[in-house]
C-alpha positions in Angstrom: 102.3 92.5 100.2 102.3 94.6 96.7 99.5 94.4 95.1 98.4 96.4 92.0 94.9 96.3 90.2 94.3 97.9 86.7 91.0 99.1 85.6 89.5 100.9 82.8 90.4 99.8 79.6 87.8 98.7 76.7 86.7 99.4 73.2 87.5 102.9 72.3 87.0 104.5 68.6 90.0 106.1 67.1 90.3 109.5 68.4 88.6 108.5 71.9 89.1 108.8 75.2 90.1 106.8 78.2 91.2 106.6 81.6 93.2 104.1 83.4 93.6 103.2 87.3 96.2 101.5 89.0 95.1 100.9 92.7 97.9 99.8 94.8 98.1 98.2 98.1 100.8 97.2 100.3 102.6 100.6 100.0 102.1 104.6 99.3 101.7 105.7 95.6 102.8 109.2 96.9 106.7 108.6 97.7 107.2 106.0 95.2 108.2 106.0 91.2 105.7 104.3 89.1 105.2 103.5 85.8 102.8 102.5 83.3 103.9 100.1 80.5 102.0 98.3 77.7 102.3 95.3 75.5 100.9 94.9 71.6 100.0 91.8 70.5 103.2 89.9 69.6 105.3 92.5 70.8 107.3 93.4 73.6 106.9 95.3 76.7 106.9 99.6 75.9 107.6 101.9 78.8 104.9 104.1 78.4 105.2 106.8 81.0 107.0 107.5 84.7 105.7 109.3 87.7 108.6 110.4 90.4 108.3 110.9 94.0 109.0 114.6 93.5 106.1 114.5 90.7 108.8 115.0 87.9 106.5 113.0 84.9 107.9 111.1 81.7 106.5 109.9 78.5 107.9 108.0 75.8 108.1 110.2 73.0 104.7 108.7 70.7 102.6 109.1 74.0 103.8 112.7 74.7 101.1 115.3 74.2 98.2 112.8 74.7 99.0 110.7 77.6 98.9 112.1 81.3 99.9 110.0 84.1 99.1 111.1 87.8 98.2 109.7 91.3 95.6 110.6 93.9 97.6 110.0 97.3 94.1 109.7 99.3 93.0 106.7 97.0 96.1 105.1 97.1 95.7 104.8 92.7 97.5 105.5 89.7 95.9 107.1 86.9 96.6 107.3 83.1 94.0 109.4 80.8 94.8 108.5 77.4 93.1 111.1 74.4 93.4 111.3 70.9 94.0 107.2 71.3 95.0 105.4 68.0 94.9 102.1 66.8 98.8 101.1 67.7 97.7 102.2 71.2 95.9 98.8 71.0 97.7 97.0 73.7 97.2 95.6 77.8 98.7 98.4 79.7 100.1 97.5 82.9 101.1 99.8 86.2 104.7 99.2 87.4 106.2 99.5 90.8 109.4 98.3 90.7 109.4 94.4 89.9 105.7 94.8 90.7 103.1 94.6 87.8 99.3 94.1 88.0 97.5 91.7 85.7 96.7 94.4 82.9 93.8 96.2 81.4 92.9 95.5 78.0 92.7 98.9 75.7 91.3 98.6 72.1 91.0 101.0 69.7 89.3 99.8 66.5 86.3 102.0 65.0 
């Protein structure tokens, strides 16, 4: 069974700093595309960012230059460090595999 787990988000002034996990189980992070999406309040989901199997990475154009996404194979977990975070980064960011989705991590930023 898939299973995905976010972790990391919180309170974070404008400017900050934070790091998001995605642990996975019930398949390999290391051959698979996965993504990371978010959702504002009272919006839509936003495709944030792709990682390939051949570690080709994407980012949606307003993350591009702040956002990095990558995976640790050993820990099975998918990572997204977030820097120079603004306040319409305010949203639950979720990790994607395929139709998969965890349950979110709630990111704030608010000074």
């Amino acid at each position: 069974e898939v299973q995905l787990m976010e972790s990391g988000g919180g309170l974070v002034q404008p400017g900050g700093s934070l790091r998001l996990s995605c642990a996975a189980s019930g398949f390999s992070v290391g051959p698979s595309a996965m993504d990371w999406f978010r959702q504002a309040p009272g919006k839509g989901l936003e495709w944030v960012s792709t990682i390939y199997a051949g570690g080709k990475r994407t980012y949606a154009a307003a993350m591009k230059g702040r956002f990095t996404i990558s995976r640790d194979n050993a820990k099975n977990t998918l990572y997204l460090q977030m820097n120079s975070l603004k306040s319409e980064d305010t949203a639950v960011y979720y990790c994607m595999y395929g139709e998969h989705r965890g349950q979110g991590t709630q990111v704030t930023v608010s000074s």
